[in-house]
C-alpha positions, 0 to 999 in steps of 0.5 A: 502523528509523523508519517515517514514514506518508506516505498512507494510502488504503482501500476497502471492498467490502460483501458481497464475498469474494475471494481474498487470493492473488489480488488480490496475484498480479493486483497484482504482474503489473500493476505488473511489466507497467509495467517500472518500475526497482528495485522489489522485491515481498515477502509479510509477515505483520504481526501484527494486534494485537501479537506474540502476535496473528493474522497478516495477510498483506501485499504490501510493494512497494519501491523504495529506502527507500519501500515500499507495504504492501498488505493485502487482505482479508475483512472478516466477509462484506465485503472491504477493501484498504488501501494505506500509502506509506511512507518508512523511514529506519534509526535509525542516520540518524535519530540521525546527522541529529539534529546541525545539522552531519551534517544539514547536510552530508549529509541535504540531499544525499539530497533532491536535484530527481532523487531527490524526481522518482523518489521521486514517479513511485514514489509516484503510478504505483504508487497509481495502479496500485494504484487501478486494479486496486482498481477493478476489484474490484467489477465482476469480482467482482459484490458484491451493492449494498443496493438504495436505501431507496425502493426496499426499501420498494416491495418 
């Protein structure tokens, strides 16, 4: 499977601990509450460092061939989530496409004006969403702000 990263987007939250679970869980219903067609949701632990390595859990969200992968977690005392849109293709296509004629016949075809609009409604309504509820992290969750350095030296 050939995997092309398309965006990449992160947040950092300093002194925040929250539940992985359910930064997931209010992600998902938000999304599901939209009713967008043909998405699927999926949990997948991806190792951090290699085959051997510690396991992270991610909410893949899909449509088709582009998918969003989602990871949330702690961060020593601090808290991120990042989000990746990406595009997989199966190697298959990849090696099919790599001839100028089965490029030409078929390739062209996928990408017509309807399959690029549905593939940006995905892309910008689920980042949007995942944006919004991204946000709302700090203010329900109350993660402690360093106070200003003038301020620190009143004190």
């Amino acid at each position: 499977m050939a995997t092309i990263a398309l965006n990449h987007t992160y947040r950092h939250f300093a002194d925040l601990q929250l539940s992985t679970k359910e930064f997931y869980d209010r992600l998902e219903q938000t999304i599901k509450s939209y009713q967008y067609p043909d998405i699927n949701f999926y949990r997948r632990d991806i190792s951090t460092y290699g085959f051997f390595s510690v396991k992270r859990e991610y909410l893949l969200i899909e449509r088709n061939q582009y998918l969003f992968y989602v990871c949330a977690a702690p961060y020593g005392r601090s808290f991120f989530i990042s989000w990746w849109f990406q595009y997989e293709r199966s190697s298959f296509l990849d090696w099919v496409y790599q001839s100028p004629l089965m490029s030409a016949l078929f390739e062209d075809k996928a990408t017509t004006m309807f399959s690029k609009d549905t593939q940006l409604m995905f892309q910008n309504a689920i980042n949007s969403i995942i944006t919004e509820v991204t946000a709302t992290v700090q203010a329900t969750h109350g993660a402690r702000m360093a106070a200003p350095l003038a301020q620190q030296q009143l004190s």
